[in-house]
C-alpha positions as CSV (number, residue, x, y, z in Angstrom):
1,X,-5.0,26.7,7.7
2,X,-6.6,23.3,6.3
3,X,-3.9,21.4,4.2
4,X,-6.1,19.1,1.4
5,X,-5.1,15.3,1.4
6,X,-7.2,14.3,-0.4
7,X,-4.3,13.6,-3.4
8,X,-2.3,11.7,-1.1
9,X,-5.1,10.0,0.3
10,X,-6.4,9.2,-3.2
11,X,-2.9,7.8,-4.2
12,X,-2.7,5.4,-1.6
13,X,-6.1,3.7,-3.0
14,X,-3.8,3.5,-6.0
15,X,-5.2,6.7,-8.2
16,X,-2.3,8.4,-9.3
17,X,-4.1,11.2,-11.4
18,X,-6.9,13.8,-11.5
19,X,-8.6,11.8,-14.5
20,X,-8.3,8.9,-12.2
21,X,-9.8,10.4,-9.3
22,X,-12.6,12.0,-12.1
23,X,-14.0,8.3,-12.8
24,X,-13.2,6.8,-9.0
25,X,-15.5,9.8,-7.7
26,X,-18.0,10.0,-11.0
27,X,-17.4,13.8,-11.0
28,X,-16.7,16.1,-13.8
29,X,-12.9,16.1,-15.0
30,X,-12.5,19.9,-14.3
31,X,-13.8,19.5,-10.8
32,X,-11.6,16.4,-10.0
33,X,-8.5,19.1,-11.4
34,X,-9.4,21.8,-9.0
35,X,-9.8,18.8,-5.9
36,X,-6.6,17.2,-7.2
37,X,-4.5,20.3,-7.1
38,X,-5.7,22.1,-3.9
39,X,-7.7,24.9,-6.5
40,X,-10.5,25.3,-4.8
41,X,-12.2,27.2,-1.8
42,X,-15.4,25.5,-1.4
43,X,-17.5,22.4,-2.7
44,X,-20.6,21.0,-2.4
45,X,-21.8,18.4,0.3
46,X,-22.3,15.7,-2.8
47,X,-19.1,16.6,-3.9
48,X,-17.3,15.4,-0.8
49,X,-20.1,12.3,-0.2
50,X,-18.5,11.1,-3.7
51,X,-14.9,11.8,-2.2
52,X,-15.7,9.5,0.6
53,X,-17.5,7.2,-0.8
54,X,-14.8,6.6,-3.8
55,X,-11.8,6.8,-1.6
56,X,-13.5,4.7,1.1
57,X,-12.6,7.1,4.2
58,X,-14.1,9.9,6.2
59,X,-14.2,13.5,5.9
60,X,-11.5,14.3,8.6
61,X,-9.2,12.0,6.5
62,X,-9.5,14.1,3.6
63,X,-8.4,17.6,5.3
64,X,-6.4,18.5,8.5
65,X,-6.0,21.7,10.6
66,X,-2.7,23.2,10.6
67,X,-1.8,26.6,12.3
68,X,-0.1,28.9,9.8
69,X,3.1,30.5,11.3
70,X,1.2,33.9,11.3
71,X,-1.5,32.3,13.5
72,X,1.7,31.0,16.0
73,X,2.8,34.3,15.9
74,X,-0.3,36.1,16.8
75,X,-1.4,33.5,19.9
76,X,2.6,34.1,21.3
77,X,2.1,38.2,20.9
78,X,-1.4,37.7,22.9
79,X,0.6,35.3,25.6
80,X,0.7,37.4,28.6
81,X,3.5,35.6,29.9
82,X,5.8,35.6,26.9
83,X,5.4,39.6,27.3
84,X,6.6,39.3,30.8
85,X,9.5,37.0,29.9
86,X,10.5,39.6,26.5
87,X,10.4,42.7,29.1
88,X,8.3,44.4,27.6
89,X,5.2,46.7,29.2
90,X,1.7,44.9,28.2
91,X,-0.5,47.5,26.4
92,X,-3.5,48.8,28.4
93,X,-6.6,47.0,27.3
94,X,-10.0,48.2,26.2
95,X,-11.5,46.1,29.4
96,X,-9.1,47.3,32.0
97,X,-9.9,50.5,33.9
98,X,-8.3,53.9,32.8
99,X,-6.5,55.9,35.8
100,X,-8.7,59.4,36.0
101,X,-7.2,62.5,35.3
């Protein structure tokens, strides 16, 4: 999952509100809502340019990668050795050959 910083990022340059971050950035008002509030999927490449520029960082400031605990959950189901350790039989894989009857 990729947590958004950019409000606490944008707070410690001293902007304490979306209207704030609206003029720092010279975007629309609605648009500096959505980035202020983590309401958004997707933005244009201007649109984080202006970020960066107005907030004086990088990109990778801005966002960070954080595995969801579903994502955890899935890589320790896959880990062949936590099977082993659990007890439990591994089910047969698709690439692994199938006994003949």
């Amino acid at each position: 999952m990729i947590v958004n910083l950019i409000q606490t990022v944008a707070r410690r340059r001293g902007i304490e509100n979306a209207n704030q971050l609206a003029l720092a950035i010279d975007v629309p008002a609605n648009l500096a809502v959505r980035l202020w509030s983590d309401n958004f999927q997707r933005f244009d490449r201007d649109t984080l340019d202006k970020l960066c520029a107005g907030l004086k960082c990088q990109p990778g400031t801005l966002f960070k990668y954080q595995e969801s605990e579903s994502v955890q959950e899935t890589a320790q189901d896959s880990d062949p050795e936590a099977e082993q350790r659990s007890g439990d039989v591994p089910a047969q894989s698709a690439t692994e050959p199938q006994e003949k009857r």
